[in-house]
C-alpha positions in Angstrom: 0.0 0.0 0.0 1.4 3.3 -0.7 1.0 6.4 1.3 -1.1 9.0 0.9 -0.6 12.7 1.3 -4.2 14.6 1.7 -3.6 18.8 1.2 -7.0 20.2 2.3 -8.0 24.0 2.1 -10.6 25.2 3.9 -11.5 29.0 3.4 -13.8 30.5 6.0 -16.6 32.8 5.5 -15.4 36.3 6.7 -17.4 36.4 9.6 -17.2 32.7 10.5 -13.4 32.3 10.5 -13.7 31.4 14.7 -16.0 29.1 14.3 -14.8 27.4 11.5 -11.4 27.4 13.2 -12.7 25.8 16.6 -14.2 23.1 14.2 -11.1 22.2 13.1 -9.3 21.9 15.5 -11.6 19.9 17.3 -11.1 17.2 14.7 -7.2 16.9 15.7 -7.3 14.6 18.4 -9.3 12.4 17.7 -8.2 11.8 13.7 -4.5 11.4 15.3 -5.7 8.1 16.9 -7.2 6.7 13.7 -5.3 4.0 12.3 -4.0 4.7 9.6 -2.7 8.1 10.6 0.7 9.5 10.6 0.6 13.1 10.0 -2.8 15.7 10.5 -1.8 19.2 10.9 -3.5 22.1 10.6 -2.3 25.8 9.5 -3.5 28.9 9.2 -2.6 31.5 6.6 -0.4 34.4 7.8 -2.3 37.3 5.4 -5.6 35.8 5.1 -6.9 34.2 8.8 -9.7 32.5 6.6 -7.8 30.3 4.9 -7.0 26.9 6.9 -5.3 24.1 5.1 -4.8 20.7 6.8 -1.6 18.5 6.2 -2.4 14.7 6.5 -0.3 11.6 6.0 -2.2 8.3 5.7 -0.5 4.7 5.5 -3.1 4.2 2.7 -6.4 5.7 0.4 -8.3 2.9 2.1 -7.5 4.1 5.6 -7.8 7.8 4.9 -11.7 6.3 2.7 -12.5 5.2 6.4 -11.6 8.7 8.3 -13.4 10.3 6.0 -16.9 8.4 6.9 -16.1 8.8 10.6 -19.0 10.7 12.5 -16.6 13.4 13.6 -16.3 14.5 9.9 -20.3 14.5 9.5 -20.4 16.8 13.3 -17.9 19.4 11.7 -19.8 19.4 8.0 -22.8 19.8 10.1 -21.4 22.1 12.1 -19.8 24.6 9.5 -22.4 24.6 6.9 -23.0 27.6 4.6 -19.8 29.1 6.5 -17.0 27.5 4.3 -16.5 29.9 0.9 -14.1 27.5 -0.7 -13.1 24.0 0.4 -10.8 22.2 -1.7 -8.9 18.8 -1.5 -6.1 17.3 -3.3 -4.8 13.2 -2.7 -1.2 13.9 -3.4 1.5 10.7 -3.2 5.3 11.6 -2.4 7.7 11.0 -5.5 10.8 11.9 -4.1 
């Protein structure tokens, strides 16, 4: 299996950027004791506070498949609907 590198960019609604941020960040914990998981980090932009982009490492696209069906995924979605402008996601794998 190879690994898999997720990149995902979150930009906040102007006005939501706090709660979309304490979203996030509740999902650290919690996804770092998913098996399967190597790396989940989370940044925020230096010039624009709305932009959040998550770094993950996964062993594998299965295991990262199952993260992504976890209930703490659906709680956040729930959570920061119609206050995310632009989310985007890229499955990246290392090459060198």
């Amino acid at each position: 299996m190879a690994q898999l590198t997720i990149l995902a960019n979150i930009i906040a609604k102007a006005d939501k950027v706090e709660l979309v941020k304490a979203e996030l960040l509740k999902l650290i914990d919690i996804t770092r004791l998913e098996e399967g998981c190597i790396d989940y980090v989370l940044h925020q932009d230096n010039e624009n506070p709305a932009h959040f982009t998550f770094y993950e490492n996964w062993a594998s696209r299965e295991l990262w498949q199952v993260h992504m069906g976890n209930q703490h995924l659906a709680d956040y979605i729930a959570a920061t609907e119609a206050c995310v402008d632009k989310f985007t996601l890229n499955e990246m794998t290392k090459i060198a």
